[in-house]
KEFIDREN-205296 format. One line per field, with one value per residue (C-alpha): residue number from 0; x, y, z; residue in one letter. Coordinates in Angstrom, 2 decimals, padded with zeros to 5 digits. Layout:
N
num = (NUM ...)
px = (X ...)
py = (Y ...)
pz = (Z ...)
residuo = (A ...)
***
This chain:
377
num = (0 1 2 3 4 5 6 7 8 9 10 11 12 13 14 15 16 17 18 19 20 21 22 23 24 25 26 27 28 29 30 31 32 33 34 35 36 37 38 39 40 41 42 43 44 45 46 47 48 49 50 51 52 53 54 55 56 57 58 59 60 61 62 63 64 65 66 67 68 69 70 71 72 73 74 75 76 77 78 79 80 81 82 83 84 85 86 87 88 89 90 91 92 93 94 95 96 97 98 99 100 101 102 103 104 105 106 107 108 109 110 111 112 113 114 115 116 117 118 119 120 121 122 123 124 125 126 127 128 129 130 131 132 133 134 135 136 137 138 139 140 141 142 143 144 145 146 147 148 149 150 151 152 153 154 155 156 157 158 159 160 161 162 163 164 165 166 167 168 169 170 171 172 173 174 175 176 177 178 179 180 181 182 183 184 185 186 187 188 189 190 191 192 193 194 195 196 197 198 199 200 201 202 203 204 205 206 207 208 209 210 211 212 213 214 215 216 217 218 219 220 221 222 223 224 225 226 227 228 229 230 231 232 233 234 235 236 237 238 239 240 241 242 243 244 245 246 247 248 249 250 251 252 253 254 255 256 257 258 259 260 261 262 263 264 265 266 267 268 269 270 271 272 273 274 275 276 277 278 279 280 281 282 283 284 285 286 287 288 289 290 291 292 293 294 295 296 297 298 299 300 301 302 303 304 305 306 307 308 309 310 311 312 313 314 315 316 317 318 319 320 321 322 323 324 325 326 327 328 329 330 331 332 333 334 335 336 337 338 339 340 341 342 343 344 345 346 347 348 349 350 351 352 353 354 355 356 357 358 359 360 361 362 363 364 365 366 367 368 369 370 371 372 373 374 375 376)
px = (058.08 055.48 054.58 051.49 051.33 048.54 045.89 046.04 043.75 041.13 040.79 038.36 036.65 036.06 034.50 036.06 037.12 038.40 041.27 041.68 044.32 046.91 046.94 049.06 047.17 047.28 046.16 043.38 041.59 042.28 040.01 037.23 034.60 035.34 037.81 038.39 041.39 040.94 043.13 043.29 044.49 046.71 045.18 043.54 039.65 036.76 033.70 029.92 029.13 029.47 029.90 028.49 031.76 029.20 025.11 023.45 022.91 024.93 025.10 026.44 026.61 026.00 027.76 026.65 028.62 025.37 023.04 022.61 021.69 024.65 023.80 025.30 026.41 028.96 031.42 030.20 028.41 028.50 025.34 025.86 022.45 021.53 019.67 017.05 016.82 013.54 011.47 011.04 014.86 015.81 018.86 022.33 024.20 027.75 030.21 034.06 036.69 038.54 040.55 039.57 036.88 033.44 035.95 037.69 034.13 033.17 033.54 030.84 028.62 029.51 028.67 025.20 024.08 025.00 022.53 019.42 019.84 021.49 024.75 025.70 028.70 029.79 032.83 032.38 033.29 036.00 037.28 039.99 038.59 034.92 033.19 030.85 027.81 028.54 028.88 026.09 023.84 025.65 024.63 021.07 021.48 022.69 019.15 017.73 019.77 018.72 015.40 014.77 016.63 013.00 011.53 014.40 013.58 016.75 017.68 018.48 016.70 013.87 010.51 012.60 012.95 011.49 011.73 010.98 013.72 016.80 020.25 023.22 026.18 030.03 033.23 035.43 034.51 031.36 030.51 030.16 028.71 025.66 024.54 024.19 022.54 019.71 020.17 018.90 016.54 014.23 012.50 015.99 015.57 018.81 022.39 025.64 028.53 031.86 034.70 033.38 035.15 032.85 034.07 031.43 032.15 029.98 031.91 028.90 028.09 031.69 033.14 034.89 036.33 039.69 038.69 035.05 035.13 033.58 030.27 027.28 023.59 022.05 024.16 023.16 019.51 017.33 015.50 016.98 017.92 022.12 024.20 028.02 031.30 033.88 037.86 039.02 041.72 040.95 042.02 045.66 045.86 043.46 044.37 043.11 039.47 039.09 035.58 034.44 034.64 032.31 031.99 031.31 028.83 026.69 026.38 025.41 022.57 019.31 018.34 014.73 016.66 017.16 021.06 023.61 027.54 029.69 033.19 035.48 038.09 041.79 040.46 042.15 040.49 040.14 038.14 035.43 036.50 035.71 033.56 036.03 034.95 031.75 030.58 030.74 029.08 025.94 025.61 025.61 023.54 021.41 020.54 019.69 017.27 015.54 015.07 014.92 012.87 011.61 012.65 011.74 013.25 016.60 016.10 017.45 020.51 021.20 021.06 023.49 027.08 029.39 032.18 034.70 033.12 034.80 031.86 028.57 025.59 022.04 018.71 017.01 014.44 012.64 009.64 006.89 004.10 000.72 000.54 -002.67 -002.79 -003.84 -003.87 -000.54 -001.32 000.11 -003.76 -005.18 -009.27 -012.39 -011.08 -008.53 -011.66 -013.22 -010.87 -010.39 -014.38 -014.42 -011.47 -012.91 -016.87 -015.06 -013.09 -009.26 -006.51 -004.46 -001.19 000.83 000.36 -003.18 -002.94 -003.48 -003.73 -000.84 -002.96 -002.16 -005.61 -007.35 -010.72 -013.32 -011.22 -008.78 -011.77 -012.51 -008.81 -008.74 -011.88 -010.60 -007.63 -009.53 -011.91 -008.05 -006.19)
py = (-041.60 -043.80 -047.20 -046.69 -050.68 -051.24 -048.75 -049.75 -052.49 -049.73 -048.76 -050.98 -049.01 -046.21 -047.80 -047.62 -051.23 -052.27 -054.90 -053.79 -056.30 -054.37 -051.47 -049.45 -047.48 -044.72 -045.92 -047.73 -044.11 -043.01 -045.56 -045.16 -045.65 -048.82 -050.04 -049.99 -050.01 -053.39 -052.12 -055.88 -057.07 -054.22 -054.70 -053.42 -055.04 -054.58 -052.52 -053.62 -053.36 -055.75 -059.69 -061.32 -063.29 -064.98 -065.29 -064.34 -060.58 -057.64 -054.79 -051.29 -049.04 -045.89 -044.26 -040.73 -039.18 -040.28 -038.82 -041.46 -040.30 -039.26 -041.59 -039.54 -042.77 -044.11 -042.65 -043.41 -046.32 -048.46 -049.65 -052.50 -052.94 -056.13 -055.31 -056.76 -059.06 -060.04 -056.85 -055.72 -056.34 -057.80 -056.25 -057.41 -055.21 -055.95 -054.79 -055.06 -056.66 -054.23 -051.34 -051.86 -050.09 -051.29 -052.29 -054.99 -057.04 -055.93 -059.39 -060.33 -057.10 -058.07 -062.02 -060.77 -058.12 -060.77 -063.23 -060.48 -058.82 -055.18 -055.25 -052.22 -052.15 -049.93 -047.52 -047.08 -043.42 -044.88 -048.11 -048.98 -047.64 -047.76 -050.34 -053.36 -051.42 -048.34 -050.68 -052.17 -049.22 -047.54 -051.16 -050.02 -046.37 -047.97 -049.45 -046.39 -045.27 -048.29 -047.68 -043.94 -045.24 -046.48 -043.42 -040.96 -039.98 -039.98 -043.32 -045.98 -048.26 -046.00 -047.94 -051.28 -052.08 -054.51 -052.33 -054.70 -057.13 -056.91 -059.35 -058.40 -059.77 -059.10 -060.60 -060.84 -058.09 -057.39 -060.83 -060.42 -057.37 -058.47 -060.47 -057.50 -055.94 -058.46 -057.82 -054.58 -055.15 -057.98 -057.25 -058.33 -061.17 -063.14 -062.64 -064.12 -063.91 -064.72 -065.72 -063.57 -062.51 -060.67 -058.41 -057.58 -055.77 -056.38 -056.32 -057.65 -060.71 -061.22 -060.87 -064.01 -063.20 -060.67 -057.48 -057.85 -059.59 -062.89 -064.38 -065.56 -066.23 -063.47 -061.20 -062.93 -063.44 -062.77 -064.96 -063.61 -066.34 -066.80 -068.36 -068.70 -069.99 -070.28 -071.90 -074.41 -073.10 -069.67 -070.26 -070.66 -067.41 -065.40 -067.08 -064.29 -064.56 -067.87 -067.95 -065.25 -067.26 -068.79 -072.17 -070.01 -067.67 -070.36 -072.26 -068.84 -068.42 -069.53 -073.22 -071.86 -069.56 -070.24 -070.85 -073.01 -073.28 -074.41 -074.52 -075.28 -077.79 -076.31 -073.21 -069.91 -066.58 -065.67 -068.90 -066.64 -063.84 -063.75 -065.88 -068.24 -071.70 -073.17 -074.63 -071.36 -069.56 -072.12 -071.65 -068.23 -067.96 -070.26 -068.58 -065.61 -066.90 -068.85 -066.32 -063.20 -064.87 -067.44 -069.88 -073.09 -075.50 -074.74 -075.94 -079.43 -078.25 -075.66 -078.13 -080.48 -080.98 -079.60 -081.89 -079.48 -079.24 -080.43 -079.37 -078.94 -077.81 -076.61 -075.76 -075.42 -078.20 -078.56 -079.79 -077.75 -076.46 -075.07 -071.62 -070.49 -066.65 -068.92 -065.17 -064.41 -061.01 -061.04 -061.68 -064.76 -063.86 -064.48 -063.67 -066.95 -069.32 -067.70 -069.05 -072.63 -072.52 -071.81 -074.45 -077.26 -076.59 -076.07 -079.21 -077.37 -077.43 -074.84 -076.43 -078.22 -075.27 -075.58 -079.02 -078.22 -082.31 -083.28 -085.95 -084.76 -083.77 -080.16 -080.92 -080.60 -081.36 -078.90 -076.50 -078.18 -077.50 -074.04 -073.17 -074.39 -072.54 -069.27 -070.31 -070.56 -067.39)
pz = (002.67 004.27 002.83 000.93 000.40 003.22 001.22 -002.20 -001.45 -000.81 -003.68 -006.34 -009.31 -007.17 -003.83 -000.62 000.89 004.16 004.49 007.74 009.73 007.36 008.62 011.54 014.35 012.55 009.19 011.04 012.53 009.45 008.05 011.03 008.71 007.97 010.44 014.14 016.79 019.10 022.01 023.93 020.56 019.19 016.08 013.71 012.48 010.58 011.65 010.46 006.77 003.83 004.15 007.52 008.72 011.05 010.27 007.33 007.74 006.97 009.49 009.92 012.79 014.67 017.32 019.58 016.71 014.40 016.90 019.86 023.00 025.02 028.30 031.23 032.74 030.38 028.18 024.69 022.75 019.58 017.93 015.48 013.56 011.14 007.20 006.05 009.54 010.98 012.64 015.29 016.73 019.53 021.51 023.35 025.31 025.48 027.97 027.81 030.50 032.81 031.13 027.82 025.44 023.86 020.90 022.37 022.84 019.14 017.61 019.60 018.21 014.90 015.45 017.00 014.26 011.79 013.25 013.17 016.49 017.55 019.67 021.40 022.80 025.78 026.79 030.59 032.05 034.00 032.94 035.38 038.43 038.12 040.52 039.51 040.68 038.40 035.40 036.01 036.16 033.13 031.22 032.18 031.40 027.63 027.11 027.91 024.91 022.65 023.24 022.44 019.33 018.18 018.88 017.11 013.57 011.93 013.28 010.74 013.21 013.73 014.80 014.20 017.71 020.51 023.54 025.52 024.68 026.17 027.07 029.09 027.81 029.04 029.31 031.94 034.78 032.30 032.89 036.62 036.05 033.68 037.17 038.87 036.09 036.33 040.45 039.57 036.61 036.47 033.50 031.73 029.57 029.88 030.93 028.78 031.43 029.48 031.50 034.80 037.18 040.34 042.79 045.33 048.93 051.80 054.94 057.04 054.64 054.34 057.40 057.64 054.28 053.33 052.35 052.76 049.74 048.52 046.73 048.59 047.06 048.26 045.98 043.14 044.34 040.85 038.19 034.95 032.90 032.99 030.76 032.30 029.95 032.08 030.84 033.17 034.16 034.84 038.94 037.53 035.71 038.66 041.56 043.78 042.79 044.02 044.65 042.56 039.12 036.40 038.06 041.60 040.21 039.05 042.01 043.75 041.46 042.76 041.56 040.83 037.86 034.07 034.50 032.51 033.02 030.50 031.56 028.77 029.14 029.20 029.09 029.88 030.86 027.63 026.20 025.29 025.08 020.89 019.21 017.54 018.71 017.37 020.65 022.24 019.35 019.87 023.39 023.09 019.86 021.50 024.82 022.64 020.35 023.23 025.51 023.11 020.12 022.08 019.57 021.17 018.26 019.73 023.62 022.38 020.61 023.86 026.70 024.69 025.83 024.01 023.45 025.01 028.39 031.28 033.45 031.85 034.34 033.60 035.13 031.84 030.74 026.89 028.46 025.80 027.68 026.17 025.25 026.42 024.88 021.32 019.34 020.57 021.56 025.53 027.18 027.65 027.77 025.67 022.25 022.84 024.19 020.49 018.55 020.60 020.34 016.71 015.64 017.46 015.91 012.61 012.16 011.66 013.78 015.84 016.71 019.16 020.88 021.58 022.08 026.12 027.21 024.73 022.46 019.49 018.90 019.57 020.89 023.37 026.18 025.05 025.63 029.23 029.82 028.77 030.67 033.79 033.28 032.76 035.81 037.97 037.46)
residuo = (X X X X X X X X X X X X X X X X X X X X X X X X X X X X X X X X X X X X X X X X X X X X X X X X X X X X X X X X X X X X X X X X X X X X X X X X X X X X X X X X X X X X X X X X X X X X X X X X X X X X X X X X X X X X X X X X X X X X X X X X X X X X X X X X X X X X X X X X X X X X X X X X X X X X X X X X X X X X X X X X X X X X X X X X X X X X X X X X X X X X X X X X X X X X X X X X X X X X X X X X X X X X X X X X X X X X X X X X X X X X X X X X X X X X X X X X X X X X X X X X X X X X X X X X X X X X X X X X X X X X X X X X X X X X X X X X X X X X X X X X X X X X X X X X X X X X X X X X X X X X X X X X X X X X X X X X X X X X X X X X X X X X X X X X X X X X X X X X X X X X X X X X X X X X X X X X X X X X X X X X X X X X X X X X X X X X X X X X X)
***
């Protein structure tokens, strides 16, 4: 008779709990509400729902099973989804390392939805043999996905969504691949390549290369902003993609771009691979807010060394500048010179971020300021 040890801890006054590291592979499908397989592991782990391991927020999730668009280019999805988190949502796109399913990247779902965004992770049609290219555009084809999500009835995240907001993030061959996702769609705001690896063939660019292969800044020409964590000693375990790592990818990003590298010191290819260290949690966390909420207050905190960098190398500066659109509502015009008008004759004050000449004080030269500005674009 099987050992029915593992399950008894499922059982509490009638409601269904998941201790889910104790259970065999087939205990843990069994469980699939509450539990998933992690195939790079061989393990079993917890799916969303009930205590946040990470932020304050519990999640759940939805797969195509639940209704999801079936995206024609990728195999199936994941979406992990935050309660009670700040609307609308912003979103992360995660994307696993070769050979493995949307599940093995899952930590970092769960660490995301916990901190107010959704994660969807990604199963790509062909995981072995698919190219860069094809990943990349089945990333894109996911956000299609996310985003009809907001407009589908019977989602739980119905009309809870920022379509408009969007991060690549992927590990390994993901990680390389979120570049190219930005390559192909500027309107991305940010990219989170963990421990990337690239493999790009041009046999005219690279023709004094092996197998047409190598990395040159034209195929990494775009201005999404890119955050790269890289283990130092990634060349020992992949010595064939010399040139095509974290440290590499960076410096073939253009200089005008929002880019950081943190390469972690001693680090193997699979550094980041989970959110387990605290100084890649903030970097990552970081990036996000920054560029997704456009949480300012955290600039300082992101462009700080960790203390487990053996190469730390950024593009990103905290310098505030003024916000001209004053009412926030994406146009700078007359209704924002109204209120700058109307704060000034009235004696009360906007912010730092009306605060155009940085004296502390909104005034008349504030207005001067603005209408030049209005006068120059």
């Amino acid at each position: 008779m099987r050992n029915l040890a593992p399950l008894v801890c499922f059982v509490l006054i009638g409601y269904l709990r998941a201790d889910c590291s104790d259970l065999s592979y087939e205990e843990c499908l069994y469980w699939a509400g509450y539990c998933e397989w992690n195939e790079e592991m061989e393990e079993c782990q917890d799916i969303g729902g009930g205590d946040s391991e990470y932020g304050p927020y519990e999640y759940l999730s939805i797969s195509q099973s639940d209704g999801m668009r079936d995206g024609p280019e990728y195999y199936d999805a994941t979406l992990y989804y935050p309660i009670g988190a700040e609307l609308p949502l912003k979103n992360i796109i995660l994307g696993p390392g070769w050979g493995s399913s949307g599940s093995s990247i899952s930590d970092w779902a769960h660490f995301f939805a916990s901190y107010g965004f959704i994660a969807t992770t990604i199963d790509y049609n062909d995981p072995i043999n698919e190219s860069h290219q094809d990943r990349a555009i089945a990333m894109l084809d996911l956000i299609e996905t996310v985003r009809q999500e907001n407009i589908r009835s019977d989602s739980p995240v119905f009309d809870q969504i920022d379509t408009n907001k969007f991060a690549a993030v992927g590990y390994s061959l993901s990680g390389g691949v979120t570049q190219l996702v930005a390559m192909l769609d500027s309107t991305l705001d940010a990219a989170i390549a963990l421990n990337p690896t690239i493999v790009i063939e041009d046999c005219q660019g690279c023709a004094n290369y092996d197998y047409c292969i190598c990395l040159l800044p034209e195929h990494l020409d775009h201005n999404v902003p890119t955050l790269i964590i890289s283990g130092e000693n990634e060349i020992y375990e992949l010595p064939d993609y010399e040139g095509l790592l974290g440290a590499d990818q960076y410096f073939n990003t253009p200089e005008n771009t929002s880019k950081m590298l943190y390469e972690i010191s001693g680090g193997g290819h699979g550094s980041a691979a989970y959110p387990s260290s605290e100084f890649v949690q903030s970097k990552v966390l970081n990036w996000a807010k920054y560029h997704l909420m456009d949480s300012t207050d955290v600039c300082e905190n992101l462009i700080q060394e960790p203390e487990d960098a053996s190469q730390f190398l950024t593009t990103v500066d905290c310098i505030l500048l003024p916000s001209f659109d004053i009412n926030d509502d994406g146009l700078i015009d007359s209704s924002d010179f109204i209120i700058l008008l109307d704060s000034v004759l009235n004696g009360y004050q906007l912010g730092i971020s009306a605060d155009f000449n940085f004296d502390s004080t909104v005034d008349i030269f504030d207005i001067l300021i603005f209408s030049d500005y209005i006068g120059g674009i």
